[in-house]
C-alpha positions as CSV (number, residue, x, y, z in Angstrom):
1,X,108.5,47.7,64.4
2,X,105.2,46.1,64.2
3,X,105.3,42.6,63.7
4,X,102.8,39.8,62.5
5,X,100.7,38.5,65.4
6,X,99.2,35.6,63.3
7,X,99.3,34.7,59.8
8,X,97.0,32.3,57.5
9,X,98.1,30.6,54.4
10,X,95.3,29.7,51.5
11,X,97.0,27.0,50.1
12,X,100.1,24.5,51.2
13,X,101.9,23.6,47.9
14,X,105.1,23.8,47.3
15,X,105.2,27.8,48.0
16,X,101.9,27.7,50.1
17,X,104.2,25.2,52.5
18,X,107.5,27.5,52.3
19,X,105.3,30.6,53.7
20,X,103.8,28.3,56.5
21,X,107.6,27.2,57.8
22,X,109.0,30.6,57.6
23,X,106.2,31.9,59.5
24,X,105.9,29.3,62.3
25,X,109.8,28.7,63.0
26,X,109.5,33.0,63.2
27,X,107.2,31.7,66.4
28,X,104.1,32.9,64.3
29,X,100.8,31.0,64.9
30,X,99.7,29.6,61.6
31,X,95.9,28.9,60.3
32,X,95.8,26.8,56.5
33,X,93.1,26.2,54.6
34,X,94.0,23.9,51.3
35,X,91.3,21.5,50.4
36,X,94.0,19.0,49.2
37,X,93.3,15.6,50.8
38,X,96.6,15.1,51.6
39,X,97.6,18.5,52.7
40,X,98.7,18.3,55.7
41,X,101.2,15.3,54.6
42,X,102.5,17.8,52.1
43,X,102.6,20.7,54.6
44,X,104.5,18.4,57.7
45,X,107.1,17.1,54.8
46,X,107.8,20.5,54.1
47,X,107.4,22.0,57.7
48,X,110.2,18.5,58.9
49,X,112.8,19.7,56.0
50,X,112.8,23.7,56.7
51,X,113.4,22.5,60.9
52,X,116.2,20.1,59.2
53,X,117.6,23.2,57.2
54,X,117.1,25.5,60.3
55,X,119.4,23.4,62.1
56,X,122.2,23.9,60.1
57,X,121.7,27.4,59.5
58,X,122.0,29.0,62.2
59,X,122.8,28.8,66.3
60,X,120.6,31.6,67.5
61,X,118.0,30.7,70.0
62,X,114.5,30.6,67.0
63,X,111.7,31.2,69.1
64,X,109.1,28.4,70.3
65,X,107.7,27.4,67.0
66,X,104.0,28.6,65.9
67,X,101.3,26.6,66.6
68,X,99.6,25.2,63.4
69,X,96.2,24.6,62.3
70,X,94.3,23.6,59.5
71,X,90.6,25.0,59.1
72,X,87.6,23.4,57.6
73,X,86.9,27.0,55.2
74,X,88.5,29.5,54.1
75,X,87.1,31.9,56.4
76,X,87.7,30.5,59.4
77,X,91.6,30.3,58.7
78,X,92.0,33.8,57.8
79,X,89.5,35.3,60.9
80,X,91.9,36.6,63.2
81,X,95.4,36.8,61.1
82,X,96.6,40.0,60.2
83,X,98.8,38.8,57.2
84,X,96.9,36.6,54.8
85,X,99.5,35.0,52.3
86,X,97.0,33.6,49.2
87,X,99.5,30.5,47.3
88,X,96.3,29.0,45.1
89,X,97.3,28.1,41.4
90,X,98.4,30.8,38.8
91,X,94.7,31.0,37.7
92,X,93.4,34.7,37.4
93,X,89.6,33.5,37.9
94,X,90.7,31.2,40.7
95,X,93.0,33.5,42.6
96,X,90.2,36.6,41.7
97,X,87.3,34.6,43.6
98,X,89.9,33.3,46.5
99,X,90.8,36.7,47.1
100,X,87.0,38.2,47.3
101,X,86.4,35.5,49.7
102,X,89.3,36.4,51.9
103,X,88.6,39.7,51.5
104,X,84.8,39.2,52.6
105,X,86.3,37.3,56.1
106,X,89.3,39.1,56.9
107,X,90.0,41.9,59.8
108,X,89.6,45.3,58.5
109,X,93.2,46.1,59.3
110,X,95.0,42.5,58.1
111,X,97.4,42.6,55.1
112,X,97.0,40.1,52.2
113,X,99.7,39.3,49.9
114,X,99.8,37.1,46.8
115,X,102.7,34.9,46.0
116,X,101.7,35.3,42.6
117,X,104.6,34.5,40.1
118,X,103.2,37.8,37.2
119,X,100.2,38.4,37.6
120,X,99.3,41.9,38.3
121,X,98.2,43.1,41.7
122,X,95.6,45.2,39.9
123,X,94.0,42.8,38.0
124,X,93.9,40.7,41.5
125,X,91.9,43.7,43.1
126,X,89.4,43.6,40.7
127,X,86.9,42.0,42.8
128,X,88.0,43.0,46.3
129,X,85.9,45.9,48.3
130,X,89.0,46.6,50.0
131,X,91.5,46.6,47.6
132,X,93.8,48.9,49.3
133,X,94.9,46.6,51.3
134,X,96.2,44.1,48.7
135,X,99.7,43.1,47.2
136,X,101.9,40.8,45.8
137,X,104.5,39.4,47.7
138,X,106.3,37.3,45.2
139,X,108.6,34.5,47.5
140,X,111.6,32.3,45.8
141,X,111.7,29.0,46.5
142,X,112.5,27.6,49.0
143,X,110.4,30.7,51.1
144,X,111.7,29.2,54.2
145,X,115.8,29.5,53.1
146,X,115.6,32.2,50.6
147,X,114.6,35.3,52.4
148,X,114.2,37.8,49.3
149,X,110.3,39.1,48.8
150,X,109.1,41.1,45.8
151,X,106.6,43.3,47.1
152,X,104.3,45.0,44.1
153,X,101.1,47.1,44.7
154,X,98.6,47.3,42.4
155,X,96.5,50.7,40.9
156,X,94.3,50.8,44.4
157,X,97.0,49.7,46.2
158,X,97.9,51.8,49.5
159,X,101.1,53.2,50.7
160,X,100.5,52.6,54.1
161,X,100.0,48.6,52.9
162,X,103.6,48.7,51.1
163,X,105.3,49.9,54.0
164,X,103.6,48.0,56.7
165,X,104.3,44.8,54.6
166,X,108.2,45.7,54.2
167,X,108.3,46.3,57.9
168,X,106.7,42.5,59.0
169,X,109.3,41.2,57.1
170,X,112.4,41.6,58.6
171,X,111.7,40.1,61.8
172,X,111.0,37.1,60.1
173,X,114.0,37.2,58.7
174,X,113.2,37.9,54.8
175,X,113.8,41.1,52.6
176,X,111.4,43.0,51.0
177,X,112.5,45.0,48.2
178,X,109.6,47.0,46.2
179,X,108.9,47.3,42.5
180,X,108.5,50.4,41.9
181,X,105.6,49.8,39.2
182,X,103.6,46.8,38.1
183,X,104.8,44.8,35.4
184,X,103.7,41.2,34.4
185,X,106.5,38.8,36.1
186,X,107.7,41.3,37.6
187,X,111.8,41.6,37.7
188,X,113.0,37.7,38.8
189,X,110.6,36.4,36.8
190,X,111.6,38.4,34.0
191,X,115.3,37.7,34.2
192,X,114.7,34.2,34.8
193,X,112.6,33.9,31.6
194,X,115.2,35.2,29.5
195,X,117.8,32.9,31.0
196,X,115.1,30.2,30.4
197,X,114.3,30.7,27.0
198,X,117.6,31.0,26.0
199,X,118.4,27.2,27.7
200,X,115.4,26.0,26.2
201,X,117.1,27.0,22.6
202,X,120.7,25.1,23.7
203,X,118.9,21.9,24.6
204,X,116.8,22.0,21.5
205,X,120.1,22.4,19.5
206,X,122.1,20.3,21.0
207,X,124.4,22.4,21.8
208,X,124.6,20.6,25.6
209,X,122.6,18.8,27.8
210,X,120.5,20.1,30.6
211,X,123.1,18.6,33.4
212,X,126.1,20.6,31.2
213,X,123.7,23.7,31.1
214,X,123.1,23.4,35.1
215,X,127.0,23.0,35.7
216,X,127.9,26.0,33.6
217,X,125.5,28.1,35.8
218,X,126.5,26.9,39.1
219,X,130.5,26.5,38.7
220,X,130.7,29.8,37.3
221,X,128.3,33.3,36.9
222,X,125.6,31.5,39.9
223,X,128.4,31.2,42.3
224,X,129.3,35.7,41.6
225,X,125.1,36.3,41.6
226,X,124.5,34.2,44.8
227,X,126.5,37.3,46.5
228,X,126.6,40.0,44.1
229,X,124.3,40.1,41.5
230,X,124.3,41.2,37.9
231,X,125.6,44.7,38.0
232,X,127.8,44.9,40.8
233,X,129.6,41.6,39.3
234,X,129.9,43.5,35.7
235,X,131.4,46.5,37.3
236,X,134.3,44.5,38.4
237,X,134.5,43.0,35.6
238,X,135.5,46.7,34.2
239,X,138.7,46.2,36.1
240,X,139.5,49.9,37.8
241,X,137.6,52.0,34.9
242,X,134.8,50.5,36.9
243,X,131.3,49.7,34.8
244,X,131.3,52.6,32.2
245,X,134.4,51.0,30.9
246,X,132.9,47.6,31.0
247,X,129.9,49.0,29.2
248,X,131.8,50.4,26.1
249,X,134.0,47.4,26.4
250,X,131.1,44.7,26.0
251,X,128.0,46.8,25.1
252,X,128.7,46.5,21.2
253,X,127.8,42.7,22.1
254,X,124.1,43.3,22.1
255,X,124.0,44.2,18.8
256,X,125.6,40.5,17.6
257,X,122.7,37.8,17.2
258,X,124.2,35.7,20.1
259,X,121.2,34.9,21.8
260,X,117.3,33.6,20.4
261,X,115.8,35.8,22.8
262,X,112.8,37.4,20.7
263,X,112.5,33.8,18.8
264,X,110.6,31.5,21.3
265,X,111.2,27.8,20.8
266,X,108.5,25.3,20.2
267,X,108.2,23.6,23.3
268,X,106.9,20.4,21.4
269,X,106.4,16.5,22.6
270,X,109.9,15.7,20.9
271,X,111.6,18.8,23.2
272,X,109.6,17.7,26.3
273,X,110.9,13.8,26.5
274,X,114.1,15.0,25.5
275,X,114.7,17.4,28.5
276,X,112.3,15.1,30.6
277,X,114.8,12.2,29.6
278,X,117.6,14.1,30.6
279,X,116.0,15.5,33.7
280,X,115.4,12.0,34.9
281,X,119.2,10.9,33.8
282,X,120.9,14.1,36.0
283,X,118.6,13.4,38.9
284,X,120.3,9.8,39.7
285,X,117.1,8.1,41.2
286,X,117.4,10.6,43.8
287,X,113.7,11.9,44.9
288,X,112.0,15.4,45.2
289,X,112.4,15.3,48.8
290,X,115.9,14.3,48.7
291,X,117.0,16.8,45.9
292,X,115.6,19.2,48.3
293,X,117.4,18.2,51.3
294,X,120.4,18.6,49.1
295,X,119.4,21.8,48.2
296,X,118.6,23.0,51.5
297,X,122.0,22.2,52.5
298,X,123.8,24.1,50.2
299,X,122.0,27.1,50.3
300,X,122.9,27.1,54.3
301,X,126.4,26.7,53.2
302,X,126.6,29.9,51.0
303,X,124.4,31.4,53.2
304,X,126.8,30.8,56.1
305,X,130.2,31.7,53.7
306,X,128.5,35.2,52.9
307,X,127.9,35.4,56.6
308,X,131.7,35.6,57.9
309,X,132.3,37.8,54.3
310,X,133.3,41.5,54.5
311,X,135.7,40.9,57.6
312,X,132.9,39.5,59.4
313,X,130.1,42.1,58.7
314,X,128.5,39.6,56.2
315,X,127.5,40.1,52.5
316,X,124.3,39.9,50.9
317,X,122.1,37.6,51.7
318,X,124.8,36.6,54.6
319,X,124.4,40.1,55.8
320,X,120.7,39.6,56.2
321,X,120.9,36.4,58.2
322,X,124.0,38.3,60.6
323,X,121.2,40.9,61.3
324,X,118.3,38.6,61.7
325,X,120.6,36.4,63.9
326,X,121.3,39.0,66.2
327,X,117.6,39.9,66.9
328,X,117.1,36.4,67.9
329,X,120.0,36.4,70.5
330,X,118.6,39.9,71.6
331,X,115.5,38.7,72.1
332,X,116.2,34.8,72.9
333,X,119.7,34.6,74.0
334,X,119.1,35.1,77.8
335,X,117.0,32.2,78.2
336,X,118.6,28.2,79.2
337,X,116.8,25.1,78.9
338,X,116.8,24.8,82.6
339,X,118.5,27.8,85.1
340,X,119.2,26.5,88.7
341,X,122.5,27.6,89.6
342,X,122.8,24.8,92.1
343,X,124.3,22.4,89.3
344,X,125.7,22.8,86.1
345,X,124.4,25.2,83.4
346,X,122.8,23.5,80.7
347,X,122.8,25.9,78.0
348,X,122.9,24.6,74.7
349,X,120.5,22.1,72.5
350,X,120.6,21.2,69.3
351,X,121.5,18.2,67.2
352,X,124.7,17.0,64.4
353,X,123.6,18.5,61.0
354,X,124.8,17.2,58.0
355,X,127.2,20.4,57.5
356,X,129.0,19.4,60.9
357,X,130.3,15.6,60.1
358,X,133.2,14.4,57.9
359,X,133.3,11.5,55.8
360,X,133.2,8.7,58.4
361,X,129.6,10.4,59.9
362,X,130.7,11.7,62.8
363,X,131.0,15.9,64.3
364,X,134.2,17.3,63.0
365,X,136.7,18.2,65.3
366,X,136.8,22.0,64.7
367,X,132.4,21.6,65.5
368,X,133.2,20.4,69.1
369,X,134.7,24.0,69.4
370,X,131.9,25.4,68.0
371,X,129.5,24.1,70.3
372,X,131.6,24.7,73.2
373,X,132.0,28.4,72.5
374,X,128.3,28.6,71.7
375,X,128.1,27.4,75.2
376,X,130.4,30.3,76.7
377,X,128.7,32.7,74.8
378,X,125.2,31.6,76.6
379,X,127.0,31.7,79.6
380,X,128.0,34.9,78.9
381,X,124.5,36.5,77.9
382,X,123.3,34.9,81.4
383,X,125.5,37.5,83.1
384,X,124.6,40.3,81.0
385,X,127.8,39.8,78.0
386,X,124.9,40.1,75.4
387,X,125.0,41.9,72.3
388,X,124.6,45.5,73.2
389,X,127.7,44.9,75.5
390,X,129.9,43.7,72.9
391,X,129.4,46.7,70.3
392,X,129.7,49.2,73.6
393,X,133.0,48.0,73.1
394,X,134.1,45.7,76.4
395,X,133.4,41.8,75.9
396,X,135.4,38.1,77.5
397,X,138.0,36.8,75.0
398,X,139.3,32.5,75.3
399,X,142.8,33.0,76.0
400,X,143.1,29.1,76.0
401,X,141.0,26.3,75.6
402,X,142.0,22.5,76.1
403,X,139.7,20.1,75.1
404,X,139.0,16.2,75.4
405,X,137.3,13.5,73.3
406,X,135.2,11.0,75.3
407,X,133.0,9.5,72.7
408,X,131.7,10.2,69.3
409,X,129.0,12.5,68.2
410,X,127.2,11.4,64.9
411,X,125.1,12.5,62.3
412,X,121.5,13.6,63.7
413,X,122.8,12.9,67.1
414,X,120.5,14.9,69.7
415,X,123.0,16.9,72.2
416,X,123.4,19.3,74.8
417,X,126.0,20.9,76.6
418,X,126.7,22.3,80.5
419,X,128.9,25.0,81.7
420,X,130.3,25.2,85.3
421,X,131.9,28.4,86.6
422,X,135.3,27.3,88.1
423,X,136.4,30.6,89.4
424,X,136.1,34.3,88.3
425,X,137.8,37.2,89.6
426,X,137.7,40.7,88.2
427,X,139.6,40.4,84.9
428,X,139.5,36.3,84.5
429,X,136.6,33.9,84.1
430,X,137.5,29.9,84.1
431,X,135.1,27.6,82.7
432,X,134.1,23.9,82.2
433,X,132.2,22.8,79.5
434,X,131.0,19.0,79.1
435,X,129.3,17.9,76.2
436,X,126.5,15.1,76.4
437,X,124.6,12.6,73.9
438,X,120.5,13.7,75.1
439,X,119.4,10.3,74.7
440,X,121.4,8.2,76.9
441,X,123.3,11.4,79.0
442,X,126.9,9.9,77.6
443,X,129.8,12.7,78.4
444,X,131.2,12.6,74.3
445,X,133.5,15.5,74.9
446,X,134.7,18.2,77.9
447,X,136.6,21.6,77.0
448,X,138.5,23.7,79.7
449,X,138.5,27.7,78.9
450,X,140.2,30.6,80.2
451,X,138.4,33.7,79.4
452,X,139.7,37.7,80.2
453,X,137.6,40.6,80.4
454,X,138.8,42.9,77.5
455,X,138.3,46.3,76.4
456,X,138.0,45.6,72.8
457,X,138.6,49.3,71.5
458,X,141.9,49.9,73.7
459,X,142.9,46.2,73.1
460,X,144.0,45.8,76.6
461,X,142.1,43.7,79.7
462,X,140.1,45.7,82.4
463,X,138.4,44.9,84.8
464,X,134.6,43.8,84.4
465,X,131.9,45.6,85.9
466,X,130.4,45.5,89.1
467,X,126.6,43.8,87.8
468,X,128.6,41.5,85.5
469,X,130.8,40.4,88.3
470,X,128.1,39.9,90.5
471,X,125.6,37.9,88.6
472,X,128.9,35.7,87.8
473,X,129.9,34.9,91.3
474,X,126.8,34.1,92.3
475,X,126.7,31.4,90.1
476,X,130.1,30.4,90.7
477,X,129.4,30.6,94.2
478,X,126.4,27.7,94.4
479,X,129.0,26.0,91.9
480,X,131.7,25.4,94.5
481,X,129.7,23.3,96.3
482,X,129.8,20.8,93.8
483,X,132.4,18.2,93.6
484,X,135.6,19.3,91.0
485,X,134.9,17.8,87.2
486,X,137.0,14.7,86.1
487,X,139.4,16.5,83.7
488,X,140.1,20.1,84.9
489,X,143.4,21.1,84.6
490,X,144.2,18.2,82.7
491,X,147.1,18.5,79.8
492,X,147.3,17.0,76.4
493,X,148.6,13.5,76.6
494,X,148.5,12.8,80.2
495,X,147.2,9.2,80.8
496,X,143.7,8.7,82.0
C-alpha cells in the first residue's frame, strides 16, 4: 500500500490545522504555507490538543512525530510533498488561483486534495494544467479525531487519483469513502443542512433553545448515528420485518408538513443575537480551546466504547481505530524506550489522561491494570508474542496478578513502567512490573503476574515454542543477576 512520504498543507485554520496533526502524529513530515501572522500559534494550539487527545485514544506505539515546517511561499511548501491538502477559505476565485499556483510548483506525480465544504471539484480544475490529478477530500472536524474523508473527483478527474488517495488514507488512520458523482455539499454537508435549517426554524419559533435543541440530539438519535447511522438505525427500528416494514410503517410521514425544509428562515439581526445570546449562555464562559478539549475527550470515549463493541471486533468508527491500532503495534510494537537486558525492561511511556482519573484527580484503580498489562504485552512482542502470533491461534494468558499501591499517579502525570523476567519455563512466564512517576523516578505502584502459554483454539496450555522460549530466557537469564524486587511474592494484607 503506498503511503504518503511527505505532505504540505496551504492553510492552518481550524481544518488547515486538523490535516497538519493527523498527518505529522501519522510520522508524516509536514510543509505549511498560511500567510496568517499568527499561524503558527494557531497551528501549535491545535498540533498541543490533537497530542492531548492522542493520549487518551489510544496505547499503540504512534510513530516518531513528523517534522514541521512553515515556508516563506507557497511553492516552496508544496515542492517535494506528494499529497498537497489546499484548506484556504470557501472562496471559488481564491481557492481557483491557490490551486493554479500549487498546481504550477508541485511534482508531476503528487496528489492534491481540497477540504472544500461544496464546492465542486470541477469547477476547482478549471484553471489547473493538470487537473487530473485533483480532488476533494472533504475532512469533519476535528480531522485529527474524526477519521471519515469524503473523496469526490471532478469531470477531469482520474481514476488512478481516486484510488491512490483512498489507499494513503488508511495508514493514517482515516476512511475514505467516495461519492460516486459530484454534487454541491456533497452528502454530510447536505444532511447537515437539512438538520440545520430545520434548528434554525425551532429557535426562530421558540419552540426551544439552542442548549435544549443540542441535548435532544446528543441524549438521543446522535448517540444511535455516532455508531450506526441513519439507515441501519431505521431498520431496527422496523423491529424483525426489518426496514421495508419500517418504511410502510413511517413513510406516510413525509407527506405531513412536519418540517420547514423547502421554506428557508430569514437569518436576520434579531435571529442572530438571539442564538448568539444563547450560544454564549450554553457555553458557561468556557473558551474555544477548552470546548474543544472537552470535545476531544468525548469523542475518544465513544471512539474507545465502539472499539470493545461486537464481542471485541469493534464497530464503526471503533472498528477503524482496532484496525489502525493494530498496524501501529505491527509496525511499532517491537521497539522499547531503552533495550539492555542487563536491567529491567522499560517498556512503556506515556502520561495520566483525563479519561484515566476519578473525581479526586488521581489514575483509577482499574488504569494501574491497564498499564501493567500494556507492559506485559510489550514484553511479549519483545520475544516475538506480536500480533501475527496471536491470530495463528497460540498467545500467554495472566492467570493471576497481585498488585501494590506505593504512591499516587495524577492527572497529566508523566510515567513509565519496567518489566523483569522472574522465571520462565516452557508453559509459565512470571513477571514483575513496577510502575514509576518520570520526573522524580518515584516507584507509585508494582504488579506480580503469572502468565501460561495457551493454545487459544484448543483452550488448553502447550508448551511455547522453541524461538519464543529462547529470546525469553535470555532475558531472564541477564535478569537473575540482579538482586530480587521488594514485593515479589508478597500477599494482600501482609504488613510492610
Amino acid at each position: 500500500m503506498t503511503r504518503i512520504s511527505k505532505a504540505a498543507c496551504i492553510g492552518g485554520g481550524v481544518i488547515g490545522g486538523g490535516w497538519i496533526a493527523r498527518f505529522l502524529l501519522a510520522g508524516i513530515d509536514v510543509d505549511v504555507f498560511d500567510p496568517h501572522p499568527e499561524a503558527g500559534r494557531i497551528v501549535g494550539e491545535v498540533i498541543a490538543n490533537a497530542e492531548r487527545a492522542y493520549a487518551m485514544l489510544t496505547g499503540a506505539p504512534l510513530p516518531p512525530r513528523g517534522r514541521l515546517s512553515f515556508t516563506k511561499t507557497l511553492a516552496e511548501a508544496v515542492a517535494d510533498a506528494d499529497w498537497i491538502q489546499e484548506s484556504v477559505p470557501e472562496r471559488l476565485d481564491l481557492k481557483r488561483r491557490v490551486l493554479a499556483e500549487i498546481d504550477a510548483a508541485a511534482r508531476p506525480d503528487a496528489l492534491i486534495g481540497s477540504s472544500t465544504s461544496g464546492l465542486l471539484p470541477t469547477d476547482l480544475q478549471r484553471d489547473m494544467k493538470h487537473p487530473e490529478r485533483l480532488f476533494v477530500a472533504h475532512p469533519y472536524n476535528p480531522v485529527y479525531l474524526l477519521p471519515l474523508v469524503e473523496i469526490v473527483g471532478g469531470e477531469k478527474t482520474s481514476a488512478a487519483t481516486i484510488q491512490a488517495a483512498m489507499q494513503r488514507l488508511v495508514p493514517i488512520g482515516m476512511k475514505g469513502v467516495h461519492i460516486a458523482k459530484e454534487i454541491e455539499a456533497f452528502v454530510g454537508d447536505r444532511l447537515l443542512e437539512a438538520l440545520w435549517r430545520e434548528a434554525l426554524w425551532l429557535i426562530h419559533d421558540d419552540i426551544c433553545t439552542v442548549e435544549t435543541l443540542d441535548d435532544v440530539i446528543r441524549y438521543s438519535f446522535g448517540l444511535r448515528w455516532a455508531q450506526m447511522g441513519l439507515f441501519q438505525t431505521y431498520r431496527i427500528a422496523g423491529g424483525e420485518a426489518g426496514m421495508r416494514h419500517f418504511l410502510a410503517q413511517f413513510g406516510p410521514c413525509l407527506a405531513w408538513p412536519w418540517t420547514k425544509l423547502t421554506d428557508v428562515v430569514d437569518l436576520d439581526d434579531a435571529l442572530i443575537e438571539k442564538i448568539g445570546r444563547q450560544s454564549d449562555e450554553q457555553a458557561a464562559g468556557l473558551s474555544i480551546r477548552e470546548l474543544e478539549r472537552i470535545r476531544d475527550e468525548n469523542l475518544v470515549g465513544t471512539l474507545q466504547a465502539l472499539k470493545g463493541g461486537d464481542g471485541g471486533k469493534g464497530w464503526g468508527a471503533g472498528k477503524l481505530l482496532k484496525e489502525f491500532e493494530q498496524s501501529l503495534w505491527a509496525e511499532g510494537g517491537g521497539a522499547t524506550a531503552s533495550f539492555d537486558p542487563s536491567k529491567p525492561l522499560r517498556l512503556i511511556e506515556t502520561k495520566v489522561s483525563p479519561a484515566w482519573v476519578d473525581y479526586n484527580g488521581h489514575m483509577t484503580e482499574h488504569r494501574y491494570l491497564q498499564v501493567f498489562g500494556d507492559t506485559s504485552d510489550a514484553l511479549l512482542r519483545l520475544i516475538g508474542v506480536d500480533l501475527a502470533y496471536v491470530e495463528a491461534g497460540q498467545s500467554y494468558y495472566t492467570v493471576e496478578t497481585h498488585i501494590r499501591h506505593l504512591g499516587e499517579a495524577k492527572l497529566g502525570q508523566a510515567i513509565h513502567t519496567t518489566c523483569r523476567i522472574l522465571s520462565v519455563d516452557e508453559k509459565r512466564l512470571h513477571l514483575f512490573h513496577t510502575l514509576y512517576d518520570t520526573a522524580t523516578n518515584e516507584a507509585l505502584a508494582t504488579a506480580e503476574h503469572m502468565l501460561l502459554h495457551v493454545d487459544s483454539k484448543a483452550g488448553r496450555t502447550v508448551p511455547a515454542p522453541a524461538a519464543v522460549l529462547d529470546k525469553t530466557k535470555a532475558i531472564a537469564n541477564a535478569h537473575a543477576a540482579l538482586a530480587l524486587p521488594e514485593g515479589v511474592g508478597r500477599h494482600v494484607g501482609q504488613k510492610r
